[in-house]
N, C-alpha and C positions, 0 to 999 in steps of 0.2 A: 856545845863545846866549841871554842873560837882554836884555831891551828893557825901557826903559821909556817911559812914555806920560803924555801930559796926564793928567790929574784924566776926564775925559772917556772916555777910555776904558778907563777900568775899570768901567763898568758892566755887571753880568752880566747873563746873557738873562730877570730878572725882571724888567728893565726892559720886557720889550716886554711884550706886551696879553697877559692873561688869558685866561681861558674866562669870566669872569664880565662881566654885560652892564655897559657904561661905564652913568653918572649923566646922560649926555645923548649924544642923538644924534649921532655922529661924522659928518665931515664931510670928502670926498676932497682931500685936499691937491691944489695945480695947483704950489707951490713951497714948500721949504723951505730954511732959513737956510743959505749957505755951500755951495751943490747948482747945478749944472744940469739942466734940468727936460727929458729927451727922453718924444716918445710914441711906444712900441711897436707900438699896433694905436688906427689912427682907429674911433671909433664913438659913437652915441648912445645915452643923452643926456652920458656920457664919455666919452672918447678912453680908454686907458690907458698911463697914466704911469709913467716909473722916473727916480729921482735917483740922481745920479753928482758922485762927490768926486776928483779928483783931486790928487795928491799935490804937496808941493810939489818943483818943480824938473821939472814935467812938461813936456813938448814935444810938436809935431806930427811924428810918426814915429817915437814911441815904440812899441814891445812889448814892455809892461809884464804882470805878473799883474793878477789882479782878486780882486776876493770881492764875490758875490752872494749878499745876505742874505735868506732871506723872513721877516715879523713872524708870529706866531702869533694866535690867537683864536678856533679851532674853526672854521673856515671861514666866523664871525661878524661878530667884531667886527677890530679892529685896523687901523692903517693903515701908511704907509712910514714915518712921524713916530716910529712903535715902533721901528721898525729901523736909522734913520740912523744912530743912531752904531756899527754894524758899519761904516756906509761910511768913517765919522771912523777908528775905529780900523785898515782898510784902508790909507786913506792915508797914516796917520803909520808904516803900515811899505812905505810906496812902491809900494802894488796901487792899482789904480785899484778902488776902491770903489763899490759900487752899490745902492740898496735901491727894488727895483722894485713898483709895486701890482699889486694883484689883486680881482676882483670879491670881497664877501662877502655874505653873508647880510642882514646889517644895514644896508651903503651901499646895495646894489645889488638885492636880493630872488633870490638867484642859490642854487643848490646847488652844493657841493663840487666837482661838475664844474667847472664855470665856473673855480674857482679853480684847478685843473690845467691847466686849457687856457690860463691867462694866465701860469702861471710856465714852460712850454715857450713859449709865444710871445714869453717875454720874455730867456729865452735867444738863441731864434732870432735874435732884432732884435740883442742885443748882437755876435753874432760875424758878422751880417752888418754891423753897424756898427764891428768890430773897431779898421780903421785911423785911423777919425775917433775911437774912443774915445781910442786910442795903446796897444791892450792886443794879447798877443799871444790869439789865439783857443784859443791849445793849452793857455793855462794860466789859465783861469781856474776858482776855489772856488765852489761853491756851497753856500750852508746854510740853515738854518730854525730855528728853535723849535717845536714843538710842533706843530699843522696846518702852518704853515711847515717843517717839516722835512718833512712829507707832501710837498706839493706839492714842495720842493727834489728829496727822491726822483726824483721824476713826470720833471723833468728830465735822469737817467739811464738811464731806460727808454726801449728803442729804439723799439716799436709806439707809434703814438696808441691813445690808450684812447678810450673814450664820452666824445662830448663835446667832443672834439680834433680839431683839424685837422690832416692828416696834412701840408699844407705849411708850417706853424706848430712842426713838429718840429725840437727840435736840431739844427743840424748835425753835431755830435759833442758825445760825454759830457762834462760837467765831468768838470776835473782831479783833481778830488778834491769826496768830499761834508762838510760841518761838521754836528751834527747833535744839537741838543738837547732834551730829550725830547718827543721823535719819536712819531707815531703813524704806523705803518709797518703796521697793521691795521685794517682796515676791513668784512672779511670777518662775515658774519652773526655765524657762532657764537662764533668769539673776537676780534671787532672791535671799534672804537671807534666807537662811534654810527651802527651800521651804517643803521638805518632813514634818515639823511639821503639816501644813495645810492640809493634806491628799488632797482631791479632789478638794480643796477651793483657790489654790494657787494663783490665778489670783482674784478671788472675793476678796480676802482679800490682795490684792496688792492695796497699797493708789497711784502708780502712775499712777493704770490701772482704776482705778475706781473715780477720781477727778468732782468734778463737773465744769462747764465751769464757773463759778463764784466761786473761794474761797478767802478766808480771807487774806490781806496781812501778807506776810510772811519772820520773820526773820529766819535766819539757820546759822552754824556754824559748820564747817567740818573738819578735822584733813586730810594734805597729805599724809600722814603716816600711815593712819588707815586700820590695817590687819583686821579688823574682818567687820568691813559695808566699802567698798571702797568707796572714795572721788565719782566715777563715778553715785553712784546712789542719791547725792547730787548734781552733776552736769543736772545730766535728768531732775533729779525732775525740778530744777527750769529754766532749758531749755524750759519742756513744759510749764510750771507755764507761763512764759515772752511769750511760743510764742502764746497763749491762753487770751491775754490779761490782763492775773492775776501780782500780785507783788513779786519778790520773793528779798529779799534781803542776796546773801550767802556770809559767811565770813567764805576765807580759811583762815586754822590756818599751818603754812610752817613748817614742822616737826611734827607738831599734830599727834597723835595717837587715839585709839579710845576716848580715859580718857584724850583730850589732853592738860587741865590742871596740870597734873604731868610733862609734856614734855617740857610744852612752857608755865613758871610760868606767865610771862607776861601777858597773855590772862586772867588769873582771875583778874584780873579792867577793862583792855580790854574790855571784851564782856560785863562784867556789865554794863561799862559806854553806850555800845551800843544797850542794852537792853533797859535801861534810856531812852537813845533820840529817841527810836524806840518806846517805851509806849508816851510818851510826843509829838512827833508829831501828834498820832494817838489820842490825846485826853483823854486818860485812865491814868493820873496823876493829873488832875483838881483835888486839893482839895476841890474847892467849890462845895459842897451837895445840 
């Protein structure tokens, strides 16, 4: 089935945050434009927050899908402002949309943990807030970019890891994971910046720590990408297939890490393949 969408959402996931440091200090969004603003987990000196778009023609008692997106930036930089328009592009196809924060490096003085333990706590809160959202609990996406595709992970694994609160856990898997290039290693020897993890490098590795049942799984990888090599997009779904799980990965030939600025194409591309990957799996039914 081919969709089409505002001007808005077709922005591919170079839109959201880098690994490279912004020009000026980023600053925690409390509301963004066309959003309702819930907080997940109260705390000082922030609360944390997720925005939610719902579609139009929503109502109280709906169970709709969702797709929860997380922003990338090396568990640095980035805020939800990167990610919203996953939640715009959500609800123009009738999912209730979500682009929830996370502590990082640069807002909050936090390590990589911190940012696992807020994308499971931020799960948690939505499917305990399911019926006020109007979403069904059984079907919602989750995704990431890059360290957001990390932490997205973090969301299908059943143990808390270091770091986690074991009552802040899921109550069940995403329906599925969306996943653009991914750092899915973390692990000393062949991991992505393993030194931020201190002792945890391997616990907080999503390909060392998988459970023997996860969610099927779309991904998209850039050949070209100097900053997470294509290789740890190939493991991942090497073990994923030989495991019995689903992985469906789409190399992008020239792709870089952002590899929508490289290979214009890929922004309808992956949309459309996002499309058929929600809609086989169920999570586009508009009937409520």
């Amino acid at each position: 089935m081919l969709f089409r969408f505002p001007r808005h959402a077709f922005f591919l996931v170079a839109a959201t945050a880098g690994l490279a440091a912004p020009a000026a200090p980023e600053t925690t969004p409390t509301e963004l434009p066309g959003t309702e603003t819930f907080v997940y987990r109260a705390g000082t000196p922030e609360p944390q927050r997720l925005f939610v778009i719902k579609p139009v023609g929503w109502k109280v008692g709906d169970r709709r899908g969702a797709l929860m997106f997380f922003f990338g930036g090396g568990w640095t930089t980035g805020t939800p402002a990167s990610a919203i328009f996953w939640a715009r592009f959500a609800a123009d196809l009738g999912l209730v949309g979500i682009a929830p924060d996370y502590r990082t490096k640069g807002r909050n003085d936090t390590s990589p943990l911190a940012a696992v333990a807020d994308s499971r706590a931020a799960l948690h809160w939505v499917q305990v807030h399911a019926a006020e959202l109007g979403l069904d609990p059984a079907r919602i996406a989750v995704g990431g970019n890059s360290s957001g595709g990390h932490v997205a992970l973090w969301t299908a694994i059943t143990p808390a890891p270091p770091g986690s609160a074991e009552a802040e856990s899921p109550r069940r898997k995403p329906a599925v994971l969306i996943l653009f290039s991914t750092i899915s290693d973390t692990s000393a020897d062949t991991g992505y910046t393993p030194q931020r993890f201190g002792a945890n490098t391997t616990a907080l590795s999503p390909i060392h720590q998988l459970d023997a049942k996860m969610p099927p799984m779309l991904a998209f990888h850039g050949d070209a990408d100097n900053t997470v090599p294509l290789r740890q997009a190939l493991a991942l779904r090497d073990k994923l297939v030989a495991t019995g799980n689903t992985c469906d990965l789409h190399i992008v030939p020239g792709g870089g890490h952002n590899f929508g600025n490289d290979v214009p194409e890929w922004k309808e591309k992956s949309r459309q393949l996002i499309i058929d990957f929600l809609e086989a799996r169920g999570l586009l039914s508009r009937a409520q």
